[in-house]
C-alpha positions in Angstrom: 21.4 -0.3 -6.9 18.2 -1.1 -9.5 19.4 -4.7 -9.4 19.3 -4.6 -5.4 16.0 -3.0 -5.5 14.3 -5.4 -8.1 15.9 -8.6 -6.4 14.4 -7.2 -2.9 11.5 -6.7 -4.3 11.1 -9.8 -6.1 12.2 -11.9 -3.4 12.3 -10.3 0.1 14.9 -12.1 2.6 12.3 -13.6 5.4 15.0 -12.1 8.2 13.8 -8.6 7.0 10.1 -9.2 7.0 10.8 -10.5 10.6 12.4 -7.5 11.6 9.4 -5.1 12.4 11.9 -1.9 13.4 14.1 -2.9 10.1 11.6 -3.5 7.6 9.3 -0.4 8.9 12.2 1.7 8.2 12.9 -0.4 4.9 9.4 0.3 4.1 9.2 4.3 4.4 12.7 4.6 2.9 11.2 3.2 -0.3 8.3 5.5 0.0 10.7 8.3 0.5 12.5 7.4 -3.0 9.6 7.0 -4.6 8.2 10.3 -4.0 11.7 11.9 -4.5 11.5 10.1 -8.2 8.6 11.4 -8.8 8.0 14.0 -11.6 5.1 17.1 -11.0 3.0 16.0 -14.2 3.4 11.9 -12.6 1.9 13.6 -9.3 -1.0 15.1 -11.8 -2.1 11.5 -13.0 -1.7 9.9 -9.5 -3.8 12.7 -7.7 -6.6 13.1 -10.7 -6.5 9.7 -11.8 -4.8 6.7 -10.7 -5.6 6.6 -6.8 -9.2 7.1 -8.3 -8.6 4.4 -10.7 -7.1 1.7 -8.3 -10.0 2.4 -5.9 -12.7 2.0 -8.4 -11.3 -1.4 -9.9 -10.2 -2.9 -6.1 -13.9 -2.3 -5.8 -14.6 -4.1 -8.5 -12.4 -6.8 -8.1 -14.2 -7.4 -5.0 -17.4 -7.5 -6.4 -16.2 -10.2 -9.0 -14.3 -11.8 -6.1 -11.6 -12.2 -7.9 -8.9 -12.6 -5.2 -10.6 -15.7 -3.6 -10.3 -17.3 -7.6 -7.0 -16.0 -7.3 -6.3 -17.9 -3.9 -7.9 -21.2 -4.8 -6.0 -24.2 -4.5 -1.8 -23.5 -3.6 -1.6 -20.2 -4.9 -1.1 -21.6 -8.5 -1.1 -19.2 -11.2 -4.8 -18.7 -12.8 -5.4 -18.0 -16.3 -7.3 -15.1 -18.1 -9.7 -18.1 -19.2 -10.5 -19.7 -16.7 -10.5 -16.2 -14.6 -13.1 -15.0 -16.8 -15.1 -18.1 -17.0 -15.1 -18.4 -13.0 -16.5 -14.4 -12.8 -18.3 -14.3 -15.9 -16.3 -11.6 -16.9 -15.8 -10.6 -20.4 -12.1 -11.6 -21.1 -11.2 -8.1 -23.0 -12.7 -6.1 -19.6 -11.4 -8.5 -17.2 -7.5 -7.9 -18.5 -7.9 -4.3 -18.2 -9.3 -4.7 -14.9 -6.3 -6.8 -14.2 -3.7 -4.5 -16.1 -4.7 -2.1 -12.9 -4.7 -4.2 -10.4 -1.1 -5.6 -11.3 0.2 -2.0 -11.8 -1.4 -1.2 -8.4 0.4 -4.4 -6.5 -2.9 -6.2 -5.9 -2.1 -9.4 -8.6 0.9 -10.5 -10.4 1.7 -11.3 -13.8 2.9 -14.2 -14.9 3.0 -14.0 -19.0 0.8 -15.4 -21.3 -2.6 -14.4 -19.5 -1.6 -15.9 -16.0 -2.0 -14.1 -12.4 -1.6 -15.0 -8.9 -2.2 -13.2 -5.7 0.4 -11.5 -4.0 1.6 -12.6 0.0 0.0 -9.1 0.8 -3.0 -9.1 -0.6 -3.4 -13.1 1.1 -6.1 -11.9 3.5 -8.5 -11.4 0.5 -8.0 -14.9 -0.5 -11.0 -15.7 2.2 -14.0 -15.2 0.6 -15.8 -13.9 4.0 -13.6 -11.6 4.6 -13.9 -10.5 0.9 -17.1 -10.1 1.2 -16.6 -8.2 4.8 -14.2 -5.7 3.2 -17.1 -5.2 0.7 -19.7 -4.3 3.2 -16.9 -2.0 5.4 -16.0 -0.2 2.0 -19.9 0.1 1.8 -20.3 3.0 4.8 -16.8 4.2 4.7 -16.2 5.4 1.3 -19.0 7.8 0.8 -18.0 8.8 4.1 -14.6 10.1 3.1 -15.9 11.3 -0.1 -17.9 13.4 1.6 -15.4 15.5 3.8 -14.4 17.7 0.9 -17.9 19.0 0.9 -18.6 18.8 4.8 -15.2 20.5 6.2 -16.1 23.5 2.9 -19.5 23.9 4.0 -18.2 24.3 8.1 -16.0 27.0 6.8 -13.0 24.4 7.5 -13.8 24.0 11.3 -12.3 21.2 13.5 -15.4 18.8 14.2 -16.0 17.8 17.8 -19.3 16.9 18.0 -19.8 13.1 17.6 -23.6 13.7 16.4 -22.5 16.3 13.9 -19.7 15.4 11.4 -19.0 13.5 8.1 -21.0 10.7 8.4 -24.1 11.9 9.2 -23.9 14.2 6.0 -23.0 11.0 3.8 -25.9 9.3 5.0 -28.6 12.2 5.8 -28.4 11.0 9.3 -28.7 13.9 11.8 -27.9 13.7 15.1 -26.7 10.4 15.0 -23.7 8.6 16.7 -21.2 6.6 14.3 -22.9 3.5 16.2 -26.2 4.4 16.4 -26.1 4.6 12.3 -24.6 1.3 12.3 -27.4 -0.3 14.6 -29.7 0.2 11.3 -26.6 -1.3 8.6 -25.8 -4.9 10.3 -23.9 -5.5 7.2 -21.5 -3.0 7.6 -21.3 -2.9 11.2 -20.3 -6.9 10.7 -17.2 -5.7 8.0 -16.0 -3.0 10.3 -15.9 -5.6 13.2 -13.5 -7.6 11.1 -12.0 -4.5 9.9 -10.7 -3.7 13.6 -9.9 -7.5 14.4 -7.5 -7.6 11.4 -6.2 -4.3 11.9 -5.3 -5.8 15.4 -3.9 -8.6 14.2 -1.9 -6.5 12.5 -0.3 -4.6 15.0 1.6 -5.6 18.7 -0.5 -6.9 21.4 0.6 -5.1 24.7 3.0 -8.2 26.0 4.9 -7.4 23.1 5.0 -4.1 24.0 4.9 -3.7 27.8 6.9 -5.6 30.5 3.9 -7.3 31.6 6.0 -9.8 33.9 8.0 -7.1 35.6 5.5 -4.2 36.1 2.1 -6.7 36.7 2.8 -10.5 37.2 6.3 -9.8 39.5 4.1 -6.9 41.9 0.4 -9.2 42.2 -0.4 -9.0 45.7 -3.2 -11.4 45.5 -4.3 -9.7 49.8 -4.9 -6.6 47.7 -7.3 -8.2 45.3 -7.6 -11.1 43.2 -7.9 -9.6 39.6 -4.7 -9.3 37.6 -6.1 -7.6 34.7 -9.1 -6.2 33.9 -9.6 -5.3 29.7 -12.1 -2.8 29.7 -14.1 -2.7 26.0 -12.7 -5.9 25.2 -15.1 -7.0 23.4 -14.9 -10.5 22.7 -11.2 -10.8 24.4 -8.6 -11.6 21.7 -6.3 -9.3 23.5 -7.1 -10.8 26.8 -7.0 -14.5 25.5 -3.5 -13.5 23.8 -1.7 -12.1 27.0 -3.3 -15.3 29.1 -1.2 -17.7 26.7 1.9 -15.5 26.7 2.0 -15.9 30.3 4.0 -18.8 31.8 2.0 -18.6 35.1 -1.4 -16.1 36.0 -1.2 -15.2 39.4 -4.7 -13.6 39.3 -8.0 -13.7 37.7 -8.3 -11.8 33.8 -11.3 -10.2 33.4 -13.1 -9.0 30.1 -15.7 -6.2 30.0 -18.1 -4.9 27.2 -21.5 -4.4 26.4 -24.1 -7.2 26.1 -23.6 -7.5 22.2 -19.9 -8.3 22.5 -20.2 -10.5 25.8 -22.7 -13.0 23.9 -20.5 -13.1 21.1 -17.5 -14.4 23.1 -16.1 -17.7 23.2 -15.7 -19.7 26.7 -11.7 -19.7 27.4 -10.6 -21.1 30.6 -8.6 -18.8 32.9 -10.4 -15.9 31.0 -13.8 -14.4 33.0 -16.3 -12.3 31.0 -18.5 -9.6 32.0 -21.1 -7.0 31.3 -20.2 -3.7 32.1 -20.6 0.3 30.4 -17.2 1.7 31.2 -19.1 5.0 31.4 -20.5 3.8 35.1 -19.0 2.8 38.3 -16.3 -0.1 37.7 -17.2 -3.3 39.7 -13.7 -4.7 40.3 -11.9 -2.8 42.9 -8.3 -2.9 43.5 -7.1 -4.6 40.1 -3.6 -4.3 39.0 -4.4 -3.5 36.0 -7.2 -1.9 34.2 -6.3 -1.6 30.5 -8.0 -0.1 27.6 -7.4 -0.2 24.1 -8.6 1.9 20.8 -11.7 2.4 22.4 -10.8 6.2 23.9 -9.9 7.2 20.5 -14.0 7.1 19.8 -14.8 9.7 22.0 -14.0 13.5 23.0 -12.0 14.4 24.8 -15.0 15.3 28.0 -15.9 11.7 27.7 -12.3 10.4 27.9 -12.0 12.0 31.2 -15.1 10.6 32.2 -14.5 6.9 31.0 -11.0 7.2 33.1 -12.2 8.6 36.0 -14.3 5.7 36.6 -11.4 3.4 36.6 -9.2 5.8 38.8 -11.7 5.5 41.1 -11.6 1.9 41.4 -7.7 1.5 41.8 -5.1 1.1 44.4 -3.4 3.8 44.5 0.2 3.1 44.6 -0.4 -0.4 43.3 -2.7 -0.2 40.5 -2.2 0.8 37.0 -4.2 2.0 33.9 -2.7 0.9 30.6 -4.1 3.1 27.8 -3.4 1.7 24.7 -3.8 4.2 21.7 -2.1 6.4 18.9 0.6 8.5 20.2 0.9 10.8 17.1 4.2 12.2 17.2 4.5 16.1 16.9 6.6 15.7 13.7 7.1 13.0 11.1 3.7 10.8 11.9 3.3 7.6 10.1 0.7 7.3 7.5 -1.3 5.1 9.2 -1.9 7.1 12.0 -2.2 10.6 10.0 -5.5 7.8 7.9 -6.8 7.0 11.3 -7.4 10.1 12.6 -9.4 11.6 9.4 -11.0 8.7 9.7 -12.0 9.0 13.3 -12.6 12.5 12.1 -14.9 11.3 9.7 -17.0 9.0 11.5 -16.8 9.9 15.0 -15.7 14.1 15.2 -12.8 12.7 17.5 -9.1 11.7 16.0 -5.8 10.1 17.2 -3.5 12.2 19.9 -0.2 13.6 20.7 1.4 12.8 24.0 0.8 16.5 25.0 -3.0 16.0 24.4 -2.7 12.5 26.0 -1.5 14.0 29.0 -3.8 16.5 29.8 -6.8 13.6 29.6 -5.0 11.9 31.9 -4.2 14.8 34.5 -7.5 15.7 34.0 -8.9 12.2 34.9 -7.1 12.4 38.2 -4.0 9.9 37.1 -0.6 10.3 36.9 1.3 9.5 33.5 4.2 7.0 34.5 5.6 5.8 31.5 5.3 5.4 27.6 6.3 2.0 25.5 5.9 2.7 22.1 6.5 0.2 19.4 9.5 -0.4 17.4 7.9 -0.8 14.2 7.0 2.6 14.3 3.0 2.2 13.1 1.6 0.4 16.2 0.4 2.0 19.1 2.0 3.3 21.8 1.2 1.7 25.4 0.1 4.8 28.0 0.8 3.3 31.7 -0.8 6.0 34.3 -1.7 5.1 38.4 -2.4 7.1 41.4 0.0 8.2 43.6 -0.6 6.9 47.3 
């Protein structure tokens, strides 16, 4: 069994990585063992020390960026030297800096004073997104340092209140949307844009997800209305662009809505139509098949939800039009990690948090839709795909 578990983990088969449902379930089983393995006084360190530790010296590793150096050229193994040389790092403190980081999983050792950089740590090889990570990690860990201190103080209340939760304790910034705090911190607002575009990457667009052929392309009645899809907060349309090439033939327009910000930032993609629009107001294209949303409901509570969709039942067909809400579906029992991190995290920076189906649900009754169906993904971390319509 240790020989199995060293050669997996020294050289993972590529059919496995493939496999999102197998190597998600690969992936927790080994995080099961490892806890189970795990002695009290080892739980001591990890809790008082080493998570505390690792997150000090990533820091500092991408301060020194180190895992660019480390991703120079092929990949080739770098040397304490020249390492040191490259940073200016002192070669006694950089090894113990990179004693940590090998323990941790970020860098590998090689013998004789030689590192490379892991496949999972390849993203950091790119020095802008380096130095993006840097500026996220800049607003978001004394955020979650600070909800200790912040839930105590509340006498360990649920927040609710965009304007009144972590973050505006971490940066003395009362009554103050997430956003609006961002509007004065460019720098960080830039790192958590590429935050959310790699976490995105990261995860199943909805044609991977969804029948998009059999419940939208196969039913476009182009007399009812000429739009096909319609992503509302798409911001710059990567999903939009990515479900127009998966498409063998578009029977109808796709449309892209955000705010001004994201609308200048987008790039000109035939077959893909961008447009201004607050999803808060009145929705311009009537009679869509389609309207779909994604991550962007998680921001809000649960009042404004029910406003945002109201706005889009309003504009569809009923009987013909769906609205594809595509978020977190935290199951009631045995959540992933990742979601369980995103909701403190929404928690954190916005008083809102991921939801159950049940809590789902009564947004969208609320709104005036009717839940249809759920498609959920098989690797078990990505979201869950929420399609809702009228009834005729």
């Amino acid at each position: 069994l240790l020989a199995e578990i060293e050669a997996l983990a020294a050289n993972p088969p590529q059919e496995l990585l493939n496999d999102a449902e197998l190597r998600i379930k690969m992936y927790n089983a080994c995080n099961a063992a490892r806890f189970a393995l795990e002695r009290p006084t080892e739980v001591v360190v990890q809790v008082l020390l080493s998570r505390s530790v690792e997150s000090a010296l990533l820091s500092t590793a991408l301060n020194m960026e180190l895992f660019p150096l480390l991703g120079k050229g092929d990949g080739e193994p770098k040397t304490l030297a020249s390492l040191s040389t490259a940073t200016g790092a002192n070669q006694t403190l950089l090894k113990r800096v990179l004693r940590v980081l090998v323990a941790s999983g970020a860098v590998r050792e090689h013998g004789n004073d030689t590192y490379t950089l892991p496949a999972n740590y390849s993203l950091f090889a790119d020095p802008a997104f380096n130095n993006s990570v840097r500026n996220c990690a800049s607003f978001m860990e004394p955020t979650l340092r600070e909800i200790p201190g912040y839930l105590k103080a509340t006498g360990y209340q649920n927040p609710i209140d965009p304007k009144d939760t972590v973050i505006q304790k971490a940066f003395q910034q009362d009554g103050l949307t997430l956003f609006e705090i961002l509007s004065d911190k460019p720098a960080a607002a830039q790192g958590l844009g590429v935050l959310l575009n790699t976490w995105a990457d990261g995860h199943e667009f909805l044609q991977q997800m969804y029948p998009v052929q059999e419940r939208l392309v196969d039913s476009f009645d182009a007399s009812i209305g000429p739009v096909l899809f319609v992503d509302v907060g798409g911001a710059t349309g990567q999903k939009a662009i990515a479900l127009k090439d998966s498409l063998a033939h578009v029977p109808g327009k796709i449309i892209v809505q955000d705010l001004p910000v994201y609308v200048k930032q987008a790039p000109t993609v035939d077959g893909v139509e961008f447009m201004v629009h607050d999803f808060y107001t009145e929705q311009p294209i009537k009679n869509a098949k389609a309207y779909y949303i994604r991550q962007c409901l998680h921001n809000h509570p649960d009042e404004a939800c029910v406003e945002i969709l109201s706005r889009l039942r309003e504009a569809c067909k009923p009987g013909y039009s769906k609205v594809l809400i595509h978020e977190q579906l935290v199951p009631e029992v045995g959540a992933s990690a990742e979601s369980c991190v995103e909701d403190i995290t929404m928690m954190a920076m916005c008083g809102v948090g991921e939801r159950t189906e049940k809590e789902w649900t009564h947004i969208i009754e609320k709104a005036g839709l009717k839940l249809l169906a759920v498609y959920s993904s098989k690797d078990g971390v990505s979201e869950s795909v929420i399609e809702t319509g009228v009834d005729k």
